[in-house]
C-alpha positions as CSV (number, residue, x, y, z in Angstrom):
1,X,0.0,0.0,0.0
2,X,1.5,3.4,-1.4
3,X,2.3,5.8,1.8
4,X,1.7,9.7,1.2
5,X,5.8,9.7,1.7
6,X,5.7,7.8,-1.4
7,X,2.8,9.5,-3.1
8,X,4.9,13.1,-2.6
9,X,7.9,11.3,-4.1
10,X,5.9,10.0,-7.2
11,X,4.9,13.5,-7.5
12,X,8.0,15.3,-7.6
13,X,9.5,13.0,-9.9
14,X,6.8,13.2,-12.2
15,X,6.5,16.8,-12.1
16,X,9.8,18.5,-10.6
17,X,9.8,21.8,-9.5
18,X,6.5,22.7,-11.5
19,X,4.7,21.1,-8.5
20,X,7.0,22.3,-6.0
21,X,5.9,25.9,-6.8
22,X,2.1,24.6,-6.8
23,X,2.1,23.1,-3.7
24,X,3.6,25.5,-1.6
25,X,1.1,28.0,-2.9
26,X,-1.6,26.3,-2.0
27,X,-0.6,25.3,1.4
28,X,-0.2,29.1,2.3
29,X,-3.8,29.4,1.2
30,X,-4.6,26.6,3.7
31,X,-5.7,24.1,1.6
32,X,-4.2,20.6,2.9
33,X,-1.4,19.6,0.7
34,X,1.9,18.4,1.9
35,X,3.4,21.4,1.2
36,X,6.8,20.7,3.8
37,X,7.3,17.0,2.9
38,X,7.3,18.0,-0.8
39,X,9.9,20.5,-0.1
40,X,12.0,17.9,2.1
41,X,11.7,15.3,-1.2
42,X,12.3,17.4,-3.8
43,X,15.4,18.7,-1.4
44,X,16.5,15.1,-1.5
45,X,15.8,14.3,-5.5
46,X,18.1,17.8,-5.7
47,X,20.8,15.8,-3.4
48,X,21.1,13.1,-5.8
49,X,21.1,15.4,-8.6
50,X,17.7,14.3,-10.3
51,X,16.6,18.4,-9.9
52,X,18.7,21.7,-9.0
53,X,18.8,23.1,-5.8
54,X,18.7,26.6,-6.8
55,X,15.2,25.7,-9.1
56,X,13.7,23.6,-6.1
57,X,14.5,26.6,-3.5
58,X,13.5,29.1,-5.9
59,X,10.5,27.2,-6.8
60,X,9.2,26.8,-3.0
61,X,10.0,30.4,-2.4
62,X,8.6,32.2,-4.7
63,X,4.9,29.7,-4.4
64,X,5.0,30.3,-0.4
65,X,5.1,34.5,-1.2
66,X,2.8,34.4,-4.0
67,X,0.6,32.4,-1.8
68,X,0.6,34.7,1.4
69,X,0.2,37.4,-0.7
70,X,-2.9,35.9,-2.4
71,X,-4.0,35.2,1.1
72,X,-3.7,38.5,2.1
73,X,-5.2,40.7,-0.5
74,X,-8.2,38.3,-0.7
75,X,-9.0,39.0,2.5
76,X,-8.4,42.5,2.6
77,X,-10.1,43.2,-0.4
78,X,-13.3,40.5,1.2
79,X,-12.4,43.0,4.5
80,X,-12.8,46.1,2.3
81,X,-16.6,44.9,1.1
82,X,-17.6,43.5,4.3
83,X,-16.8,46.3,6.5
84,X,-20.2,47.1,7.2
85,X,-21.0,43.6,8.4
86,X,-18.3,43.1,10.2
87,X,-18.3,46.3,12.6
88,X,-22.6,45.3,12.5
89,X,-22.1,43.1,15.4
90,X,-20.1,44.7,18.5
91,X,-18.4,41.3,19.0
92,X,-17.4,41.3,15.7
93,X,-15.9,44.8,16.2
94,X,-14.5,44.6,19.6
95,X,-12.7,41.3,18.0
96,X,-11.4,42.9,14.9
97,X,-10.2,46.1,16.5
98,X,-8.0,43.8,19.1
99,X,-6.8,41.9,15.9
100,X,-5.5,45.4,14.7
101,X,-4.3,46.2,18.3
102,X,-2.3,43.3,18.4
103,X,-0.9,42.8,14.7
104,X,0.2,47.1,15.5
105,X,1.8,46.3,18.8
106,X,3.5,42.4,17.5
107,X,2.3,42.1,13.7
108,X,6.1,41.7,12.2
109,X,7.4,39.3,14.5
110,X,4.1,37.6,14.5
111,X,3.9,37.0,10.6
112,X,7.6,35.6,10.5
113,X,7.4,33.1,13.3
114,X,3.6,32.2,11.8
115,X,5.6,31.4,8.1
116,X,8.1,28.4,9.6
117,X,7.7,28.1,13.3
118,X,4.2,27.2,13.6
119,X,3.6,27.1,10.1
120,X,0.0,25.0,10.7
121,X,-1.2,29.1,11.6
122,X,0.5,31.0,8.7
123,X,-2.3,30.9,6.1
124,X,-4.8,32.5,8.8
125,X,-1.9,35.1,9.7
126,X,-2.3,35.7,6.1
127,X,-6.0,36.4,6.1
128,X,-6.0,38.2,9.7
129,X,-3.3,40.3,8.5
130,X,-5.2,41.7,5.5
131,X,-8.7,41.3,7.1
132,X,-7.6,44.1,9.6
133,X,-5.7,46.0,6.8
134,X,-2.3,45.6,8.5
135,X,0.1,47.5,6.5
136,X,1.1,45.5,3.1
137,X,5.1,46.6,2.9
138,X,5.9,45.3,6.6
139,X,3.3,41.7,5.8
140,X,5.3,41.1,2.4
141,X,8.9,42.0,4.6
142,X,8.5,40.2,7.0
143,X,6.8,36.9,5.4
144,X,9.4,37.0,3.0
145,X,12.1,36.3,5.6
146,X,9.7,33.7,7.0
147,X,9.8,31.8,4.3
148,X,13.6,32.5,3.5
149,X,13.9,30.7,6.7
150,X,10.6,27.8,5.6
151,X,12.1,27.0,2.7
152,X,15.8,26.8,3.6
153,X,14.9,24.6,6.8
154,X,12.8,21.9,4.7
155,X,14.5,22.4,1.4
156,X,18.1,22.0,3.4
157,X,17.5,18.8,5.5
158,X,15.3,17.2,2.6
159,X,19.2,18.0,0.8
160,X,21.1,17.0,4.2
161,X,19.0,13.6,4.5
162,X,18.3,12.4,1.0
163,X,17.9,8.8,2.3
164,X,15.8,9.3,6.0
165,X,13.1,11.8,3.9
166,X,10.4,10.5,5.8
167,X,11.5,9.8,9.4
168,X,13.3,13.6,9.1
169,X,9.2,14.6,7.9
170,X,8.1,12.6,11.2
171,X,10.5,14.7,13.9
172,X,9.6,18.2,12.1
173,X,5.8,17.3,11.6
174,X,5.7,16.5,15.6
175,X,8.0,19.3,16.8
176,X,5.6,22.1,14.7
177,X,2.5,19.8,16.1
178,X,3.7,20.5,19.4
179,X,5.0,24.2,19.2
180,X,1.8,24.8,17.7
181,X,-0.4,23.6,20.3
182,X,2.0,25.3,22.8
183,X,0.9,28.6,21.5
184,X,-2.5,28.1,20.9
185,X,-2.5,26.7,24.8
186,X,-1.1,30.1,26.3
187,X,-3.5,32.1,23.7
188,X,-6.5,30.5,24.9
189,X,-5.0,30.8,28.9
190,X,-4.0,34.5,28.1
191,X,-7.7,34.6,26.8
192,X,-9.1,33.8,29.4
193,X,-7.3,35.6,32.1
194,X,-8.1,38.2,30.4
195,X,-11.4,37.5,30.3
196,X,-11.2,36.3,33.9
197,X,-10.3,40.0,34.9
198,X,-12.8,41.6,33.2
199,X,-15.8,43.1,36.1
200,X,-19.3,41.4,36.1
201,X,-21.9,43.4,34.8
């Protein structure tokens, strides 16, 4: 029975750095394509010198910022039309104008970490980010060293372990898993201390 390990592999040696490119614009779009073990194969078919590393790098780079970008202006421009409904609701306000607190006050450090880190959370970064109309030069900045740092991380070790692809995939998948859940943790307890703080009416 074909893994997805072997699936990604048939893939990249069918299509090369054409899917590459594909993938990792979808994945920034949140759609749920292996977007980092695809990176980590085609890094080892570039070991073994089936593909180039510059084109594979290149490829996975410039996919991840067209697709953040995408993400973004999508959402601003959906922002931009659904301003009314949004501000409608006072929960809905109250909840977007902290979005725009926060992304002002952390918003560059935010989108970088959100690009590699705990990559699972990037795509909504994206759409926050342009939902709230956080400022478009410092987004596209910062999430290009983001995925400077994506890319060359999965890219890299797919290069650096051409022959343990998928147990390398196994270690990153469950260290982002965890970091991931980590921060969502202390964002719902910071949440809710908040909330705790807040006087009965």
């Amino acid at each position: 029975m074909a893994t997805v390990a072997d699936f990604v592999l048939g893939l990249v040696a069918d299509y090369g750095v054409r899917i590459v490119f594909i993938v990792t614009f979808l994945s920034c779009l949140a759609l749920p394509v292996p977007s980092s073990l695809l990176m980590l194969a085609s890094g080892g078919f570039a070991a073994t010198g089936d593909l180039s590393l510059a084109a594979v790098a290149a490829a996975a780079f410039s996919g991840a910022v067209l697709g953040d970008n995408t993400g973004y202006w999508g959402a601003r421009r959906l922002g931009m039309g659904a301003r009314g409904w949004l501000t409608r609701s006072p929960r809905r306000a109250q909840l977007l104008t902290r979005a725009a607190r926060f992304l002002g006050e952390r918003g560059g450090p935010s989108v970088f970490f959100s690009c590699w880190l705990v990559a699972p959370l990037g795509p909504y970064m994206n759409y926050v980010c342009g939902l709230t109309g956080y400022s478009w030069p410092r987004f596209a900045l910062w999430g290009i060293a983001g995925e400077i740092v994506w890319v060359g991380l999965y890219v890299g070790l797919g290069y650096s372990f051409a022959d343990s692809i998928t147990a390398v995939s196994g270690v990153l998948g469950n260290a982002s898993g965890f970091v991931t859940a980590m921060v969502l943790v202390i964002g719902l307890g910071w949440w809710l201390w908040r909330a705790s703080r807040k006087p009965v009416r």
